[in-house]
N, C-alpha and C positions, 0 to 999 in steps of 0.2 A: 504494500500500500504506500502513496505516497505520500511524503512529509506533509503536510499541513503549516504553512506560514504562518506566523503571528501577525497580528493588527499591531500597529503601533501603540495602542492603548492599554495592548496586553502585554507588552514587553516589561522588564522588571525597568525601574529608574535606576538611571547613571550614579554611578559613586558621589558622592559630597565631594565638594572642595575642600583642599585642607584648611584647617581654622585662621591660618594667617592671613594679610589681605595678601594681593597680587604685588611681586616684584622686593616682596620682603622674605630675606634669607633668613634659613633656619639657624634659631640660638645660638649653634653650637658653631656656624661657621664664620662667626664676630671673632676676632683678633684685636689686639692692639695695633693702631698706627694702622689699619685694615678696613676699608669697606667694602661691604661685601651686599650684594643686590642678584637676588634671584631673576630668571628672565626665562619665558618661556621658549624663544627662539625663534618665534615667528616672524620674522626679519626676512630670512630667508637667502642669511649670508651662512658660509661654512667658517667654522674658525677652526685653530689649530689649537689643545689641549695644549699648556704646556709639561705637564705631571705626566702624561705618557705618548705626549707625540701625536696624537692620532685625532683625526677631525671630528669637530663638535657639528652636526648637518642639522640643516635646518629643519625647525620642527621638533629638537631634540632641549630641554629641560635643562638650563644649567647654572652656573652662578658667572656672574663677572666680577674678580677681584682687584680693586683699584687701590694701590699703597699710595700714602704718601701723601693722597689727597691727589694726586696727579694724575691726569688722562692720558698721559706718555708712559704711567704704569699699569692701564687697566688690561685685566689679561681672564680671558675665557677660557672657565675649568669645567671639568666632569665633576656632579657634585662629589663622587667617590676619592676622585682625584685630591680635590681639594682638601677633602678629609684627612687623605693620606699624608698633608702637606704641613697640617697642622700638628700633625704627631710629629711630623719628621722633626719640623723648627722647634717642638716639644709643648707647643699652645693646646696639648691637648686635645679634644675633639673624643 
Protein backbone atom coordinates (compact mmCIF):
# COMPACT_ATOMS: atom_id res chain seq x y z
CA UNK A 1 0.00 0.00 0.00
CA UNK A 2 1.13 3.28 -0.59
CA UNK A 3 2.58 5.85 1.89
CA UNK A 4 -0.13 8.37 2.77
CA UNK A 5 1.32 12.14 2.82
CA UNK A 6 0.77 14.25 5.65
CA UNK A 7 -1.28 17.61 5.41
CA UNK A 8 0.66 20.34 6.64
CA UNK A 9 -1.50 20.78 9.67
CA UNK A 10 -0.71 17.24 10.63
CA UNK A 11 2.83 17.58 10.69
CA UNK A 12 4.59 17.68 14.24
CA UNK A 13 5.96 21.61 14.96
CA UNK A 14 9.52 22.63 14.24
CA UNK A 15 11.84 22.73 17.34
CA UNK A 16 11.81 26.14 19.54
CA UNK A 17 14.42 28.47 19.12
CA UNK A 18 17.00 28.51 21.55
CA UNK A 19 16.25 30.91 24.52
CA UNK A 20 18.95 33.58 23.53
CA UNK A 21 17.92 36.33 21.13
CA UNK A 22 19.54 36.04 17.41
CA UNK A 23 23.26 36.93 16.89
CA UNK A 24 24.05 36.45 20.72
CA UNK A 25 26.91 33.89 21.60
CA UNK A 26 26.65 31.31 23.93
CA UNK A 27 28.13 32.03 27.61
CA UNK A 28 30.60 30.04 27.46
CA UNK A 29 32.23 31.50 24.30
CA UNK A 30 32.86 35.38 26.05
CA UNK A 31 36.64 35.74 26.76
CA UNK A 32 38.59 38.50 28.00
CA UNK A 33 39.67 41.23 25.51
CA UNK A 34 37.09 38.96 23.19
CA UNK A 35 33.95 39.52 21.33
CA UNK A 36 32.21 37.08 20.35
CA UNK A 37 28.72 37.22 18.11
CA UNK A 38 26.82 34.22 16.87
CA UNK A 39 25.78 34.53 13.19
CA UNK A 40 23.66 32.26 11.35
CA UNK A 41 25.48 32.53 7.82
CA UNK A 42 23.08 33.50 5.77
CA UNK A 43 25.22 35.98 3.80
CA UNK A 44 26.03 33.60 1.77
CA UNK A 45 29.90 34.01 1.63
CA UNK A 46 32.23 30.93 2.46
CA UNK A 47 34.81 31.67 5.04
CA UNK A 48 37.89 29.99 6.12
CA UNK A 49 37.89 28.35 9.83
CA UNK A 50 40.96 29.29 11.20
CA UNK A 51 41.05 26.38 14.34
CA UNK A 52 41.04 23.72 11.52
CA UNK A 53 41.44 25.03 8.04
CA UNK A 54 38.42 24.10 6.49
CA UNK A 55 35.51 26.21 5.07
CA UNK A 56 32.77 27.63 7.10
CA UNK A 57 29.70 27.43 3.69
CA UNK A 58 27.19 29.28 3.73
CA UNK A 59 24.19 28.55 5.57
CA UNK A 60 26.31 26.84 8.13
CA UNK A 61 25.99 28.27 12.05
CA UNK A 62 28.95 29.94 13.47
CA UNK A 63 30.57 32.46 15.62
CA UNK A 64 32.63 35.58 14.44
CA UNK A 65 35.54 36.36 16.98
CA UNK A 66 36.73 39.99 16.97
CA UNK A 67 39.98 40.62 19.49
CA UNK A 68 40.87 43.60 20.22
CA UNK A 69 37.91 45.56 19.40
CA UNK A 70 39.23 45.59 15.99
CA UNK A 71 37.68 44.47 12.57
CA UNK A 72 41.24 43.71 11.17
CA UNK A 73 40.97 40.89 13.91
CA UNK A 74 37.43 39.52 13.24
CA UNK A 75 37.88 35.90 12.25
CA UNK A 76 35.04 33.19 11.45
CA UNK A 77 35.14 29.89 13.73
CA UNK A 78 33.29 26.54 13.85
CA UNK A 79 31.52 26.80 17.18
CA UNK A 80 33.41 23.53 18.17
CA UNK A 81 36.53 25.04 16.83
CA UNK A 82 36.37 27.90 18.91
CA UNK A 83 35.60 25.94 21.88
CA UNK A 84 38.74 24.03 21.26
CA UNK A 85 40.59 27.60 21.22
CA UNK A 86 39.57 28.57 24.51
CA UNK A 87 40.90 25.56 26.38
CA UNK A 88 43.95 25.65 24.29
CA UNK A 89 44.73 29.64 25.50
CA UNK A 90 43.23 27.97 28.92
CA UNK A 91 39.94 30.49 29.09
CA UNK A 92 38.38 27.49 29.72
CA UNK A 93 35.01 26.61 27.89
Amino acid sequence: MPRKHRAAREREAPLAAPDRPRGVAPEWASAEGVRVQAVTGEKGKTYRCPGCQQEIRPGTPHLVVMEHEDVGFRRHWHTPCWRSELRRRGLSA
